[in-house]
C-alpha positions, 0 to 999 in steps of 0.5 A: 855767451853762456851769460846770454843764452841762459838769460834767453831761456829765461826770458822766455820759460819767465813770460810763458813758463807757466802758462799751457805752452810750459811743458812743450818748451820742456819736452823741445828744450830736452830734444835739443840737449839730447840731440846735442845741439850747442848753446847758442842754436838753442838759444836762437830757437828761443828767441824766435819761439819766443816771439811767435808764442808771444804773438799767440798770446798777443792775439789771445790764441790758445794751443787748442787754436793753432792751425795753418790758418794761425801761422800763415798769418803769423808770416803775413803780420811779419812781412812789413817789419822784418826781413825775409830772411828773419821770417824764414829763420822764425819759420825754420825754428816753429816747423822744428818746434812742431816736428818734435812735438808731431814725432813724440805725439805730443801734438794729436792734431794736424802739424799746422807747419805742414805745407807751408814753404819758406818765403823766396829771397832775393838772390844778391851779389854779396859784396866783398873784401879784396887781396887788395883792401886785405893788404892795407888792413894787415898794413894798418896792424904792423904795432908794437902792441899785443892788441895790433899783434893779436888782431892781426892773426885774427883777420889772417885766421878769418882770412886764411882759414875762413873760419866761422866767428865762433869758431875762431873764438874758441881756438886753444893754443893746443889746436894749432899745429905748426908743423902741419900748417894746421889747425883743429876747428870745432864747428856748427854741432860740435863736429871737428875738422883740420883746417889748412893754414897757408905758410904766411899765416901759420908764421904770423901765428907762430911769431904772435905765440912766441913773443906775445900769446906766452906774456899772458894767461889762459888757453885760447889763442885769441883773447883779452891780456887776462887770458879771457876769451873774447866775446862776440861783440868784442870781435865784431867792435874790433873788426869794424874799427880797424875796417874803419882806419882804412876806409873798408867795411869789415865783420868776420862773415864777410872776411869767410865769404870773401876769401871763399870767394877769392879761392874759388876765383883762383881755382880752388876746388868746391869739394876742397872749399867744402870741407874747409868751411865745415859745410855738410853739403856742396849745396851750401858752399855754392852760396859762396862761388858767386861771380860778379858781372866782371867775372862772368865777362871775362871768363866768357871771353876766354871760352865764347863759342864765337872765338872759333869763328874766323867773322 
């Protein structure tokens, strides 16, 4: 990962480092290290700055010509090649850009970000993954192997945890504790949570430990049999091919989603879901505690204000 995002830094300082944009991307590039942002957030700011200076410098608009008028058009020149929500993240990242310069008085004229709102998206239901497909997976990993063994508590973890991919990734075998049935988790700025484990999983953990994790080196609870950690596309390759075996679409995202999901099918709590995703607000986690159609059916027949009629 450090691999990638240096190369994104460079990618773009090598096309626009030495241009009038160079001591801007400095000045934001500090900020975020000084506000302690991890690699991989700096690295997204990059990369969609990068495309939106790269359309300034397409377009032959100078820093002195950059308004409101400019970014609008910047958003129309987007909207028939890539989704709403790619807009809005480019969108997110240039109001942030030109926030901080605003706030060191780096930027003397009008914020040109100013008012200009982020595009409405579609409210979906997502799909998810059940107890039920669940069990086949898990089925599907009962090898002799360290691989089977290894992916096994990756998706219990993803599952029981819900747990963010690169969360997961950089579990140390020191940040699960077996007695408590918890595990220490270092989420979205560096902020640290304990994160309950339900009884089956913490055993899956603890046998995987003792007869498969102890053959090989390194720290991290989830990696290669040379102790190296995994890389995120290695996960996701791996995720995608057992979903595969079994006729079930998989990737990490939607193993947290579903199981919030199904937690808050079986009556969990929000605010306990809350911290348990790492979620700084309720708001957030109410983007998990979607119902289908059938779930609003029969929860309304169970409370419907005609159920007290005698018709």
């Amino acid at each position: 990962m450090r691999d990638s995002v240096t190369t994104n830094i460079e990618r773009v300082e090598a096309r626009y480092g030495a241009t009038e944009f160079k001591k801007y991307l400095d000045s934001f590039n500090l900020d975020c290290r000084v506000r302690n942002l991890t690699e991989k957030t700096i690295d997204v700011y990059y990369e969609r700055l990068g495309y939106f200076i790269g359309y300034l410098t397409d377009q032959g608009i100078g820093l002195n010509k950059i308004n409101k008028t400019v970014v609008q058009e910047y958003i129309l020149s987007l909207k028939d090649n890539v989704a709403t929500e790619t807009i809005n993240g480019r969108l997110r990242a240039i109001k942030r850009f030109f926030n901080h310069l605003e706030e060191e008085e780096l930027w003397t004229d009008r914020n040109p970000t100013k008012g200009i709102k982020l595009l409405k998206t579609e409210k979906r239901v997502k799909p998810i993954v059940t107890p039920k497909e669940l069990q086949k997976i898990i089925a599907s990993l009962n090898g002799k192997t360290y691989e089977a063994n290894r992916n096994r508590v990756m998706i219990l973890l993803f599952w029981d945890g819900m747990l963010r991919l690169n969360e997961l990734l950089n579990i140390q075998m020191a940040d699960i504790d077996v007695d408590a049935r918890l595990v220490k988790i270092f989420g979205k700025g560096r902020k640290e949570r304990m994160v309950p484990l339900g009884l089956k999983t913490i055993r899956a953990v603890h046998q995987f430990l003792l007869k498969w994790r102890s053959k090989y080196p390194g720290n991290h609870l989830i990696c290669m049999r040379n102790g190296l950690r995994l890389s995120e596309r290695h996960c996701h390759k791996i995720l995608q091919g057992v979903g595969q075996k079994v006729g079930v679409k998989l990737y990490p995202h939607l193993l947290r989603h579903s199981a919030a999901t199904w937690y808050i099918r079986q009556g969990g709590n929000p605010a306990v879901l809350q911290k348990i995703l790492g979620h700084t607000s309720l708001l957030v986690t109410q983007n998990y505690l979607h119902l289908s159609n059938e779930d609003t059916v029969s929860s309304y027949n169970s409370f419907s204000p005609s159920n007290c009629l005698k018709i």
